[in-house]
C-alpha positions in Angstrom: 7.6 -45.6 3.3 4.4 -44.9 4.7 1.4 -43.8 2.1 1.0 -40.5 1.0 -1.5 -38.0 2.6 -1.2 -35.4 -0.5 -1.1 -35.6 -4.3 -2.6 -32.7 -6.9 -5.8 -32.4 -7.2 -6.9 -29.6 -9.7 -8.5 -27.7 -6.8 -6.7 -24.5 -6.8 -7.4 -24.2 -3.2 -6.5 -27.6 -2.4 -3.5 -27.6 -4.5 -1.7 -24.0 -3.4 -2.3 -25.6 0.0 -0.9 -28.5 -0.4 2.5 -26.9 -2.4 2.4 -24.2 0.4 2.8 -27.0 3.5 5.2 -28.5 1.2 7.7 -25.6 1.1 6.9 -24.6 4.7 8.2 -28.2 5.5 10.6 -28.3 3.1 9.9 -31.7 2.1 8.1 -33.2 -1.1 5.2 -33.7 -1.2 4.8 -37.2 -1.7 6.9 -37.6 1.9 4.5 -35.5 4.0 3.2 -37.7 6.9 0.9 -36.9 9.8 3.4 -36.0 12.6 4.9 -33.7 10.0 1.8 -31.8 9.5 1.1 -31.6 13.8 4.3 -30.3 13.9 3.1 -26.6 11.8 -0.2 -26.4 13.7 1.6 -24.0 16.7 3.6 -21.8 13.7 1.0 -21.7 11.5 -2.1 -20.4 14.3 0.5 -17.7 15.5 1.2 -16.6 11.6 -2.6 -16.0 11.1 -3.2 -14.3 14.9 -0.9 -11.7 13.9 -2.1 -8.2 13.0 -2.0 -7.6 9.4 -3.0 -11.7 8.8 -5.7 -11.0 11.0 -7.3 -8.1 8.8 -7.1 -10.9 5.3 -8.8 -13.4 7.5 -12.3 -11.9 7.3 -11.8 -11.9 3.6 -11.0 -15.1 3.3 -12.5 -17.6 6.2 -15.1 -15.0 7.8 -16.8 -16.2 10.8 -13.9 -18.7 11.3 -12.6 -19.5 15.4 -9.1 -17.0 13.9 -11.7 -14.1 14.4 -14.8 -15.0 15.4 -15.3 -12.4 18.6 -17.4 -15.3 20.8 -14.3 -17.2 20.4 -12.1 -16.2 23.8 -8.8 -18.6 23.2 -8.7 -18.7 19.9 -5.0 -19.6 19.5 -6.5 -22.9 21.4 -9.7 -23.4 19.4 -8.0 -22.9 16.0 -4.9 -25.4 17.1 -7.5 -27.6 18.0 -9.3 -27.3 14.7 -6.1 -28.1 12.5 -5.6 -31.0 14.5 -8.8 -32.4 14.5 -8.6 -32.6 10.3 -5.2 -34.2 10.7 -6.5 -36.6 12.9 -9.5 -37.4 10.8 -7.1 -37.8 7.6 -8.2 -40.9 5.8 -6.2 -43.7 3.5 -6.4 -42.6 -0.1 -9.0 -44.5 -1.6 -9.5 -45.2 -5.5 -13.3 -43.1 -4.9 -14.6 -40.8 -2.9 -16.8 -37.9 -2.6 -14.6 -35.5 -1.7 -15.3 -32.6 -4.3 -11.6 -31.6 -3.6 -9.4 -35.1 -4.1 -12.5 -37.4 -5.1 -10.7 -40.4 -2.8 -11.9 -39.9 0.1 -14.8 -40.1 2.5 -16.0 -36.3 3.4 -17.3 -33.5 6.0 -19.7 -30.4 5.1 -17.6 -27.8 4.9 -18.7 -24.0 4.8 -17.2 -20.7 3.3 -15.9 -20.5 6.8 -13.2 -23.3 6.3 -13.4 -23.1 2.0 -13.4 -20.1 0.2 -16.5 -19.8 -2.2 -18.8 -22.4 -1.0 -22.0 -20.7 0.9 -22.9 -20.6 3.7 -25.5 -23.0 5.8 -28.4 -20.5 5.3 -28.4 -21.2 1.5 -29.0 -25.0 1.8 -30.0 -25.0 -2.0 -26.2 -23.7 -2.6 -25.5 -27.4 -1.4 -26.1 -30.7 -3.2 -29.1 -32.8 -2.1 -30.0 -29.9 0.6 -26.7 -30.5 2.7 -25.8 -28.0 5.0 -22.6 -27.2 3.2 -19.7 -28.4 0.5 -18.1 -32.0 0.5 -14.3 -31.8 1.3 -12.4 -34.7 3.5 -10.1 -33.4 6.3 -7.1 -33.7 3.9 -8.2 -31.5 1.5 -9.6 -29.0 4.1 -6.6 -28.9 6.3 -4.7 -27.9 2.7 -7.0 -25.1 2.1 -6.1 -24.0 5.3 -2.5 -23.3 4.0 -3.9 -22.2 1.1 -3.4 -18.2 2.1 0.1 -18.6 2.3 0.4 -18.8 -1.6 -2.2 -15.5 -1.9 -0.9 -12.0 -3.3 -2.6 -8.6 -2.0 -4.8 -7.4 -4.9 -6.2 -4.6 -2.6 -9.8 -5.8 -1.8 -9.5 -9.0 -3.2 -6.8 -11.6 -3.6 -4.6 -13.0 -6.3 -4.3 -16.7 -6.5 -2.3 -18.5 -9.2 -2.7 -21.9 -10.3 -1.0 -24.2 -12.6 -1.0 -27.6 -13.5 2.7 -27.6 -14.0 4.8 -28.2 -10.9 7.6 -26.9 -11.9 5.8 -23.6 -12.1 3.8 -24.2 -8.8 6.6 -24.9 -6.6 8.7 -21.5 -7.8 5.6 -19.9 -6.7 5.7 -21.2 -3.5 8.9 -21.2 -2.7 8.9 -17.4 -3.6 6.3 -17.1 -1.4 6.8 -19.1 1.6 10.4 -17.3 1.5 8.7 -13.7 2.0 7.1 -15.6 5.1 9.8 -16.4 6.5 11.8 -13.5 6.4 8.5 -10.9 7.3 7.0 -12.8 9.5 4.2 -10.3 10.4 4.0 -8.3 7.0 1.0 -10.5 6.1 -0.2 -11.7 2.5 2.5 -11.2 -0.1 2.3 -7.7 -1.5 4.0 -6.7 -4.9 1.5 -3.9 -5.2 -0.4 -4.7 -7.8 -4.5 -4.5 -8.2 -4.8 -4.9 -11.6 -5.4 -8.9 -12.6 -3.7 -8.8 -16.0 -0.8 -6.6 -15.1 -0.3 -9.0 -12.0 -0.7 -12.2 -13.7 2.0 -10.7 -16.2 4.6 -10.2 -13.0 4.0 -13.6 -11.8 4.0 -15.3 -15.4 7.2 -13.0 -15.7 9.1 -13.7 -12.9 8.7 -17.3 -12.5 9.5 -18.0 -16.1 12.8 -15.7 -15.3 13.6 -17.4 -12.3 13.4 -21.3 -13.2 16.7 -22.9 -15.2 14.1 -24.8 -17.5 10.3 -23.6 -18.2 7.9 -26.0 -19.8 6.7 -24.0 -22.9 3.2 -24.8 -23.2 2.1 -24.1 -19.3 -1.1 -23.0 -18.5 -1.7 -20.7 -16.1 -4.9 -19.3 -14.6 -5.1 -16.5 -12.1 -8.2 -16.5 -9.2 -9.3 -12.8 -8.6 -11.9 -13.5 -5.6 -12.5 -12.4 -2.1 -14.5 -14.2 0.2 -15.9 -11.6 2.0 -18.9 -11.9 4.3 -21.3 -9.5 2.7 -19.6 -10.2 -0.8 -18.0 -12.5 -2.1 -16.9 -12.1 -5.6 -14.7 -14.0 -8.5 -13.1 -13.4 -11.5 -11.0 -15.5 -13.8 -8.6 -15.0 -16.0 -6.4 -17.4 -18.1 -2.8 -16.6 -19.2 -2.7 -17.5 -22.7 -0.6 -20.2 -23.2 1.3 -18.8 -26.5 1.7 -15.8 -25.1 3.6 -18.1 -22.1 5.5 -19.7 -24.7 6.2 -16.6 -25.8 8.0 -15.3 -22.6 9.8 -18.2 -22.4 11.5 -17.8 -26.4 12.5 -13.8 -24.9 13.8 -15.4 -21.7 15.9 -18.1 -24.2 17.0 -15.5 -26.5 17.7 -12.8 -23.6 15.5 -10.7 -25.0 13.8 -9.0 -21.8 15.2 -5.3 -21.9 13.9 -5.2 -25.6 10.4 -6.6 -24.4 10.2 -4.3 -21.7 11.0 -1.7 -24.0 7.4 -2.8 -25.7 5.5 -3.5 -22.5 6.2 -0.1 -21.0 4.7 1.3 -23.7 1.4 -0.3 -23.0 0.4 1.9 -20.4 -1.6 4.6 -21.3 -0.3 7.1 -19.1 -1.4 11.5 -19.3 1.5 13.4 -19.9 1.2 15.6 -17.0 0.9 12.6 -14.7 3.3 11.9 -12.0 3.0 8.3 -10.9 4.2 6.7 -7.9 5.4 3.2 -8.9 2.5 1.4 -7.2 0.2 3.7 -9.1 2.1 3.0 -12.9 1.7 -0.8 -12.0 -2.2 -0.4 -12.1 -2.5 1.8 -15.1 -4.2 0.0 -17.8 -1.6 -1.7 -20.2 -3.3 -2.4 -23.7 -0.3 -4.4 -24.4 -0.8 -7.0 -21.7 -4.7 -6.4 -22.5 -4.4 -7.3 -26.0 -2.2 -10.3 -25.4 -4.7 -11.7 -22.9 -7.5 -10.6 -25.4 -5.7 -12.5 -28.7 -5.6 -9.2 -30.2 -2.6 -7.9 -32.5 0.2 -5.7 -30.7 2.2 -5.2 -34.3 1.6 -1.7 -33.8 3.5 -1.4 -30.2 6.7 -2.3 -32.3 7.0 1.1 -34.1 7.1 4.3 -32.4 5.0 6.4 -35.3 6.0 9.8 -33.6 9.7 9.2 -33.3 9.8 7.6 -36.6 11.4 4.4 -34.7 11.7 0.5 -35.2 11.1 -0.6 -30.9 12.0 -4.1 -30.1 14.3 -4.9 -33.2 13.5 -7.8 -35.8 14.3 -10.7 -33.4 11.8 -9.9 -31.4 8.8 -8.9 -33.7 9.7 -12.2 -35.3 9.4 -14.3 -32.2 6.2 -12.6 -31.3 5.1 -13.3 -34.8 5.4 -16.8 -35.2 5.0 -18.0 -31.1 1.4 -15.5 -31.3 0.4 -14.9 -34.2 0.9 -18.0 -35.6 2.9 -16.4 -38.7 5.2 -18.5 -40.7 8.7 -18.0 -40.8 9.6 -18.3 -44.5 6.3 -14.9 -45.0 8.5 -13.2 -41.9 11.9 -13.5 -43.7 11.0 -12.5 -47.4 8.8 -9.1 -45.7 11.9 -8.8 -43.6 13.6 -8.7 -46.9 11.5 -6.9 -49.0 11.4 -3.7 -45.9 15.3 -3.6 -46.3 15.2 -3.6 -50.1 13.0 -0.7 -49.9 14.9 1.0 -47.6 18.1 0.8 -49.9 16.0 2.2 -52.5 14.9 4.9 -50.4 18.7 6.3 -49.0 20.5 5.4 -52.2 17.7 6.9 -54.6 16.8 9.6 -51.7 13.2 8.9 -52.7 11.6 10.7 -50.1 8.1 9.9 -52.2 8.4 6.6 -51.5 9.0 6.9 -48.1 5.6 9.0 -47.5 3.5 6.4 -49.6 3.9 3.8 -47.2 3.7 5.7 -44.5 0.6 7.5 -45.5 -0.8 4.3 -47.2 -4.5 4.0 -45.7 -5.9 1.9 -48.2 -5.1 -1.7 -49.8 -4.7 0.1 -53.2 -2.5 3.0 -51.8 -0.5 0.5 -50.4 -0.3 -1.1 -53.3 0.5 1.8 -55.2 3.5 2.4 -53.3 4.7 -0.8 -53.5 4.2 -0.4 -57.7 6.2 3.2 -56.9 8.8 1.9 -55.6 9.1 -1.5 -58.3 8.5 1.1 -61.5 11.8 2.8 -60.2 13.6 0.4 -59.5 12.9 -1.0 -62.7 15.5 1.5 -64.2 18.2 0.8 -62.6 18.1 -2.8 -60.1 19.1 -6.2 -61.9 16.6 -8.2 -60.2 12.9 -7.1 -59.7 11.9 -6.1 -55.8 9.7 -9.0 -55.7 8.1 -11.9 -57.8 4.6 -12.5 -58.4 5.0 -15.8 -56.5 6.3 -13.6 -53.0 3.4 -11.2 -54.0 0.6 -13.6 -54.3 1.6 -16.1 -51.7 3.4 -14.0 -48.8 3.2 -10.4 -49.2 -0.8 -10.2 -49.4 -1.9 -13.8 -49.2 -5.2 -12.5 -48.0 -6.4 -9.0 -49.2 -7.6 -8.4 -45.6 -4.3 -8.3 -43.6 -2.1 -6.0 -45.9 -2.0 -3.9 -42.9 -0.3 -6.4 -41.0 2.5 -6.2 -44.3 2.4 -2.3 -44.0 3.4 -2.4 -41.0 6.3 -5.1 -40.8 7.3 -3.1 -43.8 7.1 0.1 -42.2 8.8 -1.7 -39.0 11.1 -2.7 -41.2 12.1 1.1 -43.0 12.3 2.6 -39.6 15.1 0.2 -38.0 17.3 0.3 -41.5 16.7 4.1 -42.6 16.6 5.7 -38.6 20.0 8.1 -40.0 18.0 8.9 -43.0 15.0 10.0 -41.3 
């Protein structure tokens, strides 16, 4: 077989462009050869002269011969273009300068054929002066495909990027489907504008659609637009706990009771009507604090309704896949909740009950726990807890007894819900 043109670079450019021609070829990637790549140049200039790929175009390679108004044929000029790079494709080497693959020899290369890379005017944006970015023809031709991996994000653009393949080729294939079956609806649309709640969707879906997900995947979502008079970027990076997280609720078939948390998250007036576009762009401080490594215990228990959310699967896989939490402190809290809560219905100890609730304090938490240990001094044959559960899993560290509280309190609202 004859060498391969493509392999992953780490260039999330590069890279969606290269799993985009890929899918559009349906062929791996490692099998893509020159004649396959002059056989998309005709499909792929018609995709971008349509309407609604027209209007992205300016926001992602302004000034380019797809819209450039001194450009008359430009179904002919842009044809050309792609096959000049494909004719200019190079041997991989084992260096390069090629700020995309590193293997091969390179071309300056403006914002109007890569996204992000200035423009000739700034030629201190360059190295050594240069009158724009160093990318070979393989690389560039790949960016060119690039926009067929994109989601809408409303002014800007969503691009995903993994270094998992797996993962990568879901997305395009997800994508490159839409394409085919709406043509000339433009850039995939799942009408989101909001980065987290949309990296979320994606993280979501592909991790439901794939048989097998590699745990520990990182993912990292490109908020950008390369508009002429401004081009911006922001980053944000999925977690990857939090990812290995989604993939334990997909294993355990846990999504309804997740979902149950995540809608939740979005803080939402009560005399709001949303549309569903609108609810998708609320702000989520679920999602928020997941992204942020902050806690989400309290998401789990619905305070006003007196309700455990989510049930102790769940909390327990979010526990030890986020938090970090070992199992054997999750089982004997687990425990300890339901041992109060039979103390609570049998004894209808309603005092008990309000202490833990009410507890605001370390040592009013403490004192209900004592509450609840002098009574059942008087009648249980074993104590509610040893000092070793105390000292070593209960309140190992003075400062997160609120993090016990509330598993406990997560804990008395799934067992005594009837009693309540």
């Amino acid at each position: 077989m004859k060498d391969s043109i493509f392999f992953i670079t780490g260039n999330p450019f590069v890279d969606s462009g290269i799993y985009a021609i890929s899918y559009w070829l349906d062929k791996d990637i490692e099998e893509i050869q020159k004649e396959d790549l002059e056989s998309t140049v005709d499909e792929l200039t018609n995709l971008y002269l349509t309407q609604q790929w027209q209007k992205s175009m300016h926001s992602i390679f302004p000034n380019s011969l797809l819209i450039n108004t001194a450009v008359k044929d430009k179904r002919k000029e842009y044809s050309n273009f792609l096959i000049s790079l494909i004719k200019g494709i190079e041997p991989i080497n084992s260096v390069g300068g090629c700020i995309g693959c590193g293997r091969r020899n390179t071309l300056e290369m403006t914002k109007t054929q890569v996204p992000l890379t200035g423009t000739r005017k700034l030629i201190n944006f360059f190295s050594y002066g240069k009158g724009g970015a160093d990318y070979c023809p393989a690389c560039v031709l790949a960016i060119q495909f690039s926009p067929l991996l994109y989601c809408n994000g409303g002014k800007r653009f969503f691009l995903v990027h993994s270094p998992s393949r797996r993962f990568m080729e879901q997305l395009a294939n997800d994508c490159i489907q839409h394409i085919r079956k709406n043509w000339a609806a433009g850039i995939l649309d799942e009408g989101y504008r909001n980065p987290v709640n949309s990296i979320f969707f994606i993280a979501e879906k592909i991790i439901r659609e794939l048989d097998e997900v590699e745990e520990k995947t990182p993912v990292r979502l490109y908020y950008f637009t390369n508009y002429n008079q401004g081009p911006e970027l922001d980053i944000y990076d999925f977690p990857i706990k939090v990812f290995s997280f989604l993939v334990k609720i997909k294993n355990n078939h846990l999504w309804e009771r997740w979902h149950e948390i995540t809608q939740r998250g979005f803080i939402i007036k009560k005399e709001e009507v949303l549309e569903e576009s609108e609810h998708k762009n609320k702000f989520n401080f679920v999602y928020n604090n997941l992204m942020n490594n902050k806690n989400i215990l309290k998401s789990f228990i619905d305070v006003k309704n007196k309700k455990a959310l989510g049930g102790w699967k769940l909390l327990a896989l979010y526990l030890q896949e986020v938090r970090g939490m070992e199992d054997k402190r999750i089982q004997i809290i687990k425990e300890l909740s339901h041992k109060i809560a039979l103390h609570i219905e049998t004894q209808n100890d309603k005092n008990a009950f309000k202490k833990f609730v009410n507890a605001k304090t370390y040592s009013s938490f403490r004192a209900a726990l004592f509450h609840v240990i002098h009574k059942m001094s008087k009648y249980a044959e074993m104590p509610l807890l040893t000092l070793d559960e105390y000292v070593n899993y209960i309140v190992p560290d003075t400062k997160i007894w609120k993090e016990t509280k509330d598993l406990i309190i997560f804990g008395l609202y799934e067992k005594l819900h009837d009693w309540i």
